[in-house]
N, C-alpha and C positions, 0 to 999 in steps of 0.2 A: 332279491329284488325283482320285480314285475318287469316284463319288457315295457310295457306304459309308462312306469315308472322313469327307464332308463333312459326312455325315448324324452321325456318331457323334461330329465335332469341335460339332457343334450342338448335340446331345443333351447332353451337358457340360457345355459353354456354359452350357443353360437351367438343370440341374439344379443347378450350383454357383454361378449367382445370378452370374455374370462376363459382362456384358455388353461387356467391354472385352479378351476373349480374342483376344489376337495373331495365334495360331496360325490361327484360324478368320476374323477380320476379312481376314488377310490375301488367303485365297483370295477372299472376297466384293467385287462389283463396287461401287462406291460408291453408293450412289441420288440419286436426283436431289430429295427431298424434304427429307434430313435426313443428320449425317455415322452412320456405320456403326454406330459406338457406338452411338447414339441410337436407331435403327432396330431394333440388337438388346434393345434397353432394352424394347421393346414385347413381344417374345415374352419375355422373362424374366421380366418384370411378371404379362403374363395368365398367365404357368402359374402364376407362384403365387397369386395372387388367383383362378383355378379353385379351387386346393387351399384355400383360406381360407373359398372358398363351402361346398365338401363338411362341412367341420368347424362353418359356422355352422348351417348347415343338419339338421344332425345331432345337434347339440348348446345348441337355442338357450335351454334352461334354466340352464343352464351359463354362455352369456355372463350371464346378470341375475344369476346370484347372483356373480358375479368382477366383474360391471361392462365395458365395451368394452375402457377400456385395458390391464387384467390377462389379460382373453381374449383380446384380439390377441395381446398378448404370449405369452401358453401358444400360440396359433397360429404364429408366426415361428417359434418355439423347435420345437415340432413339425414343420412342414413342414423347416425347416435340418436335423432328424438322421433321419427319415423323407422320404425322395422317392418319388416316386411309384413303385411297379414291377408292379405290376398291369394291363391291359387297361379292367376294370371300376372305373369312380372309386366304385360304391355298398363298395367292400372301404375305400379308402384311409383315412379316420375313423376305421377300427374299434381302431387300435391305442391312442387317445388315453387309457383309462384305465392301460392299463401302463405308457403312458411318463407320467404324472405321477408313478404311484407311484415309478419308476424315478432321477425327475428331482429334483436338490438344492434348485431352487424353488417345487416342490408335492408334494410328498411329505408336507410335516406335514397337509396339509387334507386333513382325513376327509372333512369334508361335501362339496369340492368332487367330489374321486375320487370317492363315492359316489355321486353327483348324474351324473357321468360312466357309471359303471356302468351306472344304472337307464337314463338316455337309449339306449344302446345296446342295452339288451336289451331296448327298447321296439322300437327299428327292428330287430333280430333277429326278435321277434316277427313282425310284419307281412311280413318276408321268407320267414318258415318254412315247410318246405310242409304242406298242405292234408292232412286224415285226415276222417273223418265220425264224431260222437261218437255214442255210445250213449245211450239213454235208462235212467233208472234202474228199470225195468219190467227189465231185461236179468238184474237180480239176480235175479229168480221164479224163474230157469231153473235156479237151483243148492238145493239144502234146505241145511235149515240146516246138517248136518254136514258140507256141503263147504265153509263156508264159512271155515272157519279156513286152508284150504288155495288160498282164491283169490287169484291176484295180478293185476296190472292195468297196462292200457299208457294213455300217458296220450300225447297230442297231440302232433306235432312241433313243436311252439310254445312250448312251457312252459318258465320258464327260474324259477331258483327264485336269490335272491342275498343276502346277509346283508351292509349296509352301516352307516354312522353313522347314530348315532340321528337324526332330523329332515328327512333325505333327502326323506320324501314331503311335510312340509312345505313345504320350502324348492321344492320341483318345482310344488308348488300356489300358492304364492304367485310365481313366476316367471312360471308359466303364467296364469294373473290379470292380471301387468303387463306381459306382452306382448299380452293380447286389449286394455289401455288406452296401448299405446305411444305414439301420436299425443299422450296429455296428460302421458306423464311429461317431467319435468325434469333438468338436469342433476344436481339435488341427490339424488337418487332412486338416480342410478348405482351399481351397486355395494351399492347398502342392506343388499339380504339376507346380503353375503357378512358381517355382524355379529352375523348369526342366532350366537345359542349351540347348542351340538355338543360334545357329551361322544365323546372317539371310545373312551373306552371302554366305551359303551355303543353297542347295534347296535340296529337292526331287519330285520327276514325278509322280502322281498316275492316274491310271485307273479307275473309276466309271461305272458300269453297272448296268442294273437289270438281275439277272439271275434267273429265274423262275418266284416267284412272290417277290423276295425281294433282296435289293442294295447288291453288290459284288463290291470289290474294291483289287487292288494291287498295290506295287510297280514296280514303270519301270526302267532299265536298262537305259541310257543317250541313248545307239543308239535303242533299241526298241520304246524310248519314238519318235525320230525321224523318225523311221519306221512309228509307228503308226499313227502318226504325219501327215506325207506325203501324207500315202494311203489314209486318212479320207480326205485330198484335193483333192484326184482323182489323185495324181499322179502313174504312173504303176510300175508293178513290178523290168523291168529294170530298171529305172529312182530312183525307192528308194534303189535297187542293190547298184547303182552308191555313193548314198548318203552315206548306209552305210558303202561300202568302203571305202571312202577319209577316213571317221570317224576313221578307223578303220583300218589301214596299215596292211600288213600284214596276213590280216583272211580271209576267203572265204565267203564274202559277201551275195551272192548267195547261201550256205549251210546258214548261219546264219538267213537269212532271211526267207527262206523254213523252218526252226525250228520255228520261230514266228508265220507264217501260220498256223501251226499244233496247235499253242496252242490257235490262235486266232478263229480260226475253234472252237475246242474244252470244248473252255469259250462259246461259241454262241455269239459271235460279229460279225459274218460276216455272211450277210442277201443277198448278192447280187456277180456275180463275171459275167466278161463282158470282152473283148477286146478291149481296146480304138480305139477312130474311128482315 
């Protein structure tokens, strides 16, 4: 047999969880420590238990609010219909929100998918690349009547997501009982996943990298729309406009200039321009 060969009858092997693969034991010499089976048992094991690390690791707000034994579970299940095919393990995680949605035993939990979401657009963030933002002094450079026509680039970091209500909750209090794990109990397992979650009600968050590390908030329904707009290039007037209708009655234009100031201020906004 071809080493190509041997190599692709292994690659199979590890990836279809068969440690008792005929075809491949047969060429393999017996070892002197343990029978074949056995021996192959070891590489089958460590790749999946790498893959088991990626996903805890990636997602460890996710395991407190499911509990161990439900997140192992969503991990088996994941690792069985996703294998690994990429180079880089920092990719192999990233699929884990679509396939719950996708999947007949989490697909009804909002909160969890959601909780999945925000975890990963937190580690998106942090892998983003790097821009240098602007300071809000950068507006002086335009009068006022260009400014209905100014639009703005905002950070390759920003990630804007609309999930279940209680999301940032339930991330806060996961994140709480993992910095006290050493004192939680078994009885504790799982707790959160009883948090009430209306999933017909959402909340909007912001995801950035601000320095070297993920920053996130809650948005307002017409900031999230603000936000929303400018990051399409639409301009200052034009998101004016938007917020208005939204918003009968308030001075659009004043509310929007206060968004500016904070979006400035977070370091989101990397670029500012007058549309052509």
């Amino acid at each position: 047999m071809k080493l190509a060969e041997l190599q692709s009858l292994f690659q199979a092997a590890v990836l279809t969880g068969d440690a008792e693969d005929g075809a491949l034991l047969d060429v393999v010499a017996p070892p002197r420590e343990a029978d074949r089976p056995t021996m192959m048992g070891v590489y089958v094991n460590a790749y999946r238990l790498r893959l088991a690390e990626f996903l805890d690791e990636d997602f460890p707000a996710l395991r407190v609010l499911l509990g161990d034994d439900d997140f192992e579970a969503l991990v088996e299940a994941y690792i069985d219909e996703n294998p690994s095919r990429l180079r880089n393990a920092r990719w192999y995680a990233t699929r884990l929100p679509e396939f719950m949605r996708e999947s007949e035993n989490w697909s009804a939990n909002a909160l969890a998918i959601g909780l999945a979401l925000f975890e990963r657009a937190l580690t998106d963030a942090y892998d983003a690349a790097d821009a240098p933002a602007l300071s809000i002094e950068t507006l002086a450079e335009f009068s006022p009547q260009d400014w209905p026509r100014l639009g703005f680039t905002f950070h390759p970091s920003l990630r804007l997501i609309e999930v279940a209500a209680g999301v940032l909750d339930a991330y806060a209090a996961a994140t709480a009982d993992e910095q006290d794990e050493e004192r939680a109990d078994e009885e504790d397992e799982g707790a959160l996943e009883d948090r009430p979650s209306d999933a017909s009600e959402s909340e909007t968050i912001a995801i950035w990298r601000a320095d070297l590390d993920p920053a996130y908030r809650q948005l307002d329904p017409d900031e999230y729309l603000a936000l929303f707009e400018a990051m399409a290039g639409q301009s200052f007037g034009d998101i004016c406009q938007l917020v208005a209708f939204q918003n009968e009655g308030q001075s659009a234009t004043e509310r929007l200039a206060r968004f500016l100031v904070t979006w400035f201020s977070e370091g989101l906004v990397i670029g500012v321009a007058e549309a052509k």
